[in-house]
N, C-alpha and C positions, 0 to 999 in steps of 0.2 A: 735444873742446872745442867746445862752442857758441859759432858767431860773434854778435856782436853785432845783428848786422842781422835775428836773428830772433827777434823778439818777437811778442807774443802782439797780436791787433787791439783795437783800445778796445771793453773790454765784453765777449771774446770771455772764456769760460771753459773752461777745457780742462778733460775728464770724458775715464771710462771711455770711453764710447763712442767716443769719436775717436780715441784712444789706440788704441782694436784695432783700427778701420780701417786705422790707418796702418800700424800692427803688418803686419799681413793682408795688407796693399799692399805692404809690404817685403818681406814672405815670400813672394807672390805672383812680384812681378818675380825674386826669385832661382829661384823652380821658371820661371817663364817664359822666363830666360833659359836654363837648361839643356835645355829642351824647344825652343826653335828652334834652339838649337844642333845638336839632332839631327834636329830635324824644322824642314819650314819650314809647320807648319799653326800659325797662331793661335790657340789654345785663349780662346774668347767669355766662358768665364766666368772666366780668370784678368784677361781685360782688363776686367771689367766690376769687379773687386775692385780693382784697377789703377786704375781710376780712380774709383772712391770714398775710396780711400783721399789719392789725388791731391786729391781735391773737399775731402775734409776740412783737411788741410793747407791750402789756400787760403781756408777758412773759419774758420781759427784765427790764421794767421800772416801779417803784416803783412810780406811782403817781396817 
Protein backbone atom coordinates (compact mmCIF):
# COMPACT_ATOMS: atom_id res chain seq x y z
CA UNK A 1 0.00 0.00 0.00
CA UNK A 2 1.15 3.50 -1.04
CA UNK A 3 0.93 6.19 1.69
CA UNK A 4 -0.60 9.17 0.76
CA UNK A 5 2.08 11.45 1.48
CA UNK A 6 3.90 10.36 -1.71
CA UNK A 7 2.93 11.99 -4.60
CA UNK A 8 4.46 12.84 -7.63
CA UNK A 9 6.12 16.82 -7.56
CA UNK A 10 4.16 19.55 -9.68
CA UNK A 11 5.18 18.79 -13.29
CA UNK A 12 7.45 15.86 -12.31
CA UNK A 13 6.72 12.87 -14.74
CA UNK A 14 7.58 9.63 -13.91
CA UNK A 15 9.41 7.51 -17.05
CA UNK A 16 11.32 4.45 -17.68
CA UNK A 17 14.39 6.01 -16.67
CA UNK A 18 13.70 6.69 -13.02
CA UNK A 19 11.88 3.83 -12.63
CA UNK A 20 15.23 1.58 -13.11
CA UNK A 21 17.11 3.71 -11.13
CA UNK A 22 15.30 3.26 -8.32
CA UNK A 23 14.70 -0.29 -9.35
CA UNK A 24 18.83 -0.51 -9.41
CA UNK A 25 18.95 1.45 -6.10
CA UNK A 26 16.70 -1.18 -4.49
CA UNK A 27 18.61 -4.01 -5.74
CA UNK A 28 21.67 -2.31 -5.05
CA UNK A 29 21.17 -1.63 -1.18
CA UNK A 30 19.92 -5.43 -0.84
CA UNK A 31 23.33 -6.98 -2.52
CA UNK A 32 25.06 -4.06 -0.35
CA UNK A 33 23.58 -4.95 2.62
CA UNK A 34 24.60 -8.77 2.24
CA UNK A 35 28.03 -7.71 1.31
CA UNK A 36 28.78 -5.60 4.55
CA UNK A 37 27.26 -7.99 6.29
CA UNK A 38 30.22 -10.24 5.39
CA UNK A 39 32.56 -7.84 4.60
CA UNK A 40 33.05 -4.37 6.06
CA UNK A 41 34.67 -2.83 2.61
CA UNK A 42 32.24 -0.43 0.86
CA UNK A 43 31.76 -1.48 -2.57
CA UNK A 44 32.00 2.51 -4.59
CA UNK A 45 30.08 1.54 -7.18
CA UNK A 46 27.11 -0.07 -5.50
CA UNK A 47 27.05 3.30 -3.44
CA UNK A 48 27.20 5.38 -6.39
CA UNK A 49 23.95 3.40 -7.92
CA UNK A 50 22.60 4.01 -4.26
CA UNK A 51 22.50 7.22 -4.65
CA UNK A 52 21.24 7.76 -7.91
CA UNK A 53 18.58 5.95 -7.46
CA UNK A 54 18.15 7.88 -4.05
CA UNK A 55 18.58 11.39 -6.38
CA UNK A 56 15.90 10.19 -8.44
CA UNK A 57 13.32 9.50 -5.89
CA UNK A 58 13.85 13.13 -4.60
CA UNK A 59 13.46 14.26 -8.16
CA UNK A 60 10.15 12.76 -8.64
CA UNK A 61 8.55 12.70 -5.12
CA UNK A 62 7.16 15.44 -3.08
CA UNK A 63 7.84 14.13 0.40
Amino acid sequence: MIEESWKLKEGAELNLEDVARIACALKSLSAYTTLACAEEDSPDELEKIVDEGLESINNLFDI
